[in-house]
C-alpha positions in Angstrom: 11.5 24.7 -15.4 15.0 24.2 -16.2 17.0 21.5 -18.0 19.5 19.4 -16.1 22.2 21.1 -18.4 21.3 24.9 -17.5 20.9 23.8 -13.3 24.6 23.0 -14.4 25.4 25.7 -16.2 23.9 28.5 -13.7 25.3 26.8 -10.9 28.6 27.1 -12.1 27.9 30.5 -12.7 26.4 31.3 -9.4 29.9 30.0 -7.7 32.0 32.5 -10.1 29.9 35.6 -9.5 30.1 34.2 -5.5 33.7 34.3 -5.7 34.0 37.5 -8.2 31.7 39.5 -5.0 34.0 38.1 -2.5 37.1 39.4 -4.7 35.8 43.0 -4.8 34.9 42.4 -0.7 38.6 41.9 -0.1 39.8 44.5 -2.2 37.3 47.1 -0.6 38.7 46.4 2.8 42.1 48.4 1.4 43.1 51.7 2.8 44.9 52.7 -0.2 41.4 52.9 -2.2 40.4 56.9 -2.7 36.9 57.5 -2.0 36.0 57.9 -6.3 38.3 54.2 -6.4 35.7 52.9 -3.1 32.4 54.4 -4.3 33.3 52.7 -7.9 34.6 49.3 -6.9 31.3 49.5 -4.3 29.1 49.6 -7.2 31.0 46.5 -9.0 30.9 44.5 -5.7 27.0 45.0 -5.7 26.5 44.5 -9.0 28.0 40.7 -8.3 26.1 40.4 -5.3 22.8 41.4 -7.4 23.6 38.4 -10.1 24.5 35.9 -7.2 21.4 36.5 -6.0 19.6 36.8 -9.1 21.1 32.9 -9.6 20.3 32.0 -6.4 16.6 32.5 -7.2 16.1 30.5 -10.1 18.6 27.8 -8.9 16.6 27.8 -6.0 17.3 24.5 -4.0 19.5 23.4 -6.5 21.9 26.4 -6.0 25.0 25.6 -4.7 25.5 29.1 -2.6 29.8 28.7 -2.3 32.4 30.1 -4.4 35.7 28.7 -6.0 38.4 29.0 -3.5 41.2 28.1 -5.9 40.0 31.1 -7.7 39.5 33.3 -4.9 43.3 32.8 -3.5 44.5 33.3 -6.9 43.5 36.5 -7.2 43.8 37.3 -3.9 47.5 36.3 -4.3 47.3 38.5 -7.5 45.8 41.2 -5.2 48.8 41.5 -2.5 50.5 44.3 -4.0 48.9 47.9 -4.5 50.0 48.3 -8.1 48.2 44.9 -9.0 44.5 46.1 -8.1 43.3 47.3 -11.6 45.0 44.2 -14.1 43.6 41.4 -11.2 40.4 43.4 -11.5 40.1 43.6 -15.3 41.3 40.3 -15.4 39.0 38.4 -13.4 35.9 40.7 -15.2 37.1 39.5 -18.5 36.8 35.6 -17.2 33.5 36.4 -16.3 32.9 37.8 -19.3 34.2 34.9 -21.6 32.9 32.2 -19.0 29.2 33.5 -19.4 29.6 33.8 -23.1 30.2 30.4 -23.3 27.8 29.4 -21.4 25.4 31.1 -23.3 26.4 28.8 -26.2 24.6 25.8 -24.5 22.4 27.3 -22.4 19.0 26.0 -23.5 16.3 28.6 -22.1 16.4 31.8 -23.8 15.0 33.1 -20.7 17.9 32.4 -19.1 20.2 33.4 -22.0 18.9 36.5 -22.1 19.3 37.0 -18.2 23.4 35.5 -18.6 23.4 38.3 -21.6 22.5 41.0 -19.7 25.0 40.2 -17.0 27.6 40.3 -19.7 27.2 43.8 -20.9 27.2 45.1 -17.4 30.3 43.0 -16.7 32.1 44.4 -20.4 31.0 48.2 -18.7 33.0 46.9 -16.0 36.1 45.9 -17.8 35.9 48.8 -19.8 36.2 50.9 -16.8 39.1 48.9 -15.4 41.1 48.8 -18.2 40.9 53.0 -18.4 43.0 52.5 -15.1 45.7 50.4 -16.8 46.2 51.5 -20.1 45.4 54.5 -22.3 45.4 52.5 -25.4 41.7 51.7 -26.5 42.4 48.9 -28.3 44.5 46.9 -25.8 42.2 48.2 -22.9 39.1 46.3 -24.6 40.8 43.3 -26.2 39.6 40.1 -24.2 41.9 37.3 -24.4 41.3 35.4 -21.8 40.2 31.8 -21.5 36.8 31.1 -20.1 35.7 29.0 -17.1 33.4 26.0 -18.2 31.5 24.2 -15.7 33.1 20.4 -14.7 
């Protein structure tokens, strides 16, 4: 059973990986994609769809099944030009990345902690991956400054 606080906690994170699939949907629909670009933003795009549902299931009736919109038209203002792809990409993998970290501070199941964890280090793979396509500095391609998400 879970506590009122993790409900909360994977709800919230049940609406970002929503709107993180719905990101790589949009972008997927772009004929300037090569097939390798496709094939690999495919896989990302069904890896979020795998932890929506994964979310979905142990929220269960208290899932709230929607994404952010103010988030989704951010980035898909971010997404308009060509050139923008790979940052808007890395950056939106990264807030998922620090957004679950912190959740994982308060999360009170360890169940559930260690499910949020494993999400993680896929998502890390992912920004790993995208920052190869924007910089060929290591250091700057796997530094993660961004801010996280915390549920309201």
């Amino acid at each position: 059973m879970l506590s009122p606080s993790d409900i909360k906690l994977l709800a919230f994170a049940q609406t970002l990986e929503l709107t993180t699939r719905d990101i790589y949907a949009a972008v997927l629909t772009r004929k300037s994609l090569s097939d390798d670009e496709s094939a690999l933003l495919e896989q990302f795009h069904a890896h979020h769809v795998a932890y929506e549902q994964t979310l979905n299931g142990l929220l269960s009736k208290n899932a709230l099944n929607k994404r952010d919109e103010a988030i989704y038209e951010s980035f898909n203002a971010k997404l308009s030009e060509a050139q923008n792809i790979w940052v808007a990409l890395l950056e939106i993998e990264n807030i998922m990345i620090a957004s679950h970290t912190k959740a994982i501070e308060t999360i009170e199941s360890a169940k559930v902690a260690a499910l949020v964890a494993s999400i993680i280090t896929v998502e890390a793979r992912h920004a790993a991956i995208l920052a190869s396509q924007t910089t060929t500095n290591i250091s700057m391609a796997l530094d993660n400054n961004t801010s996280a998400l915390v549920a309201s």
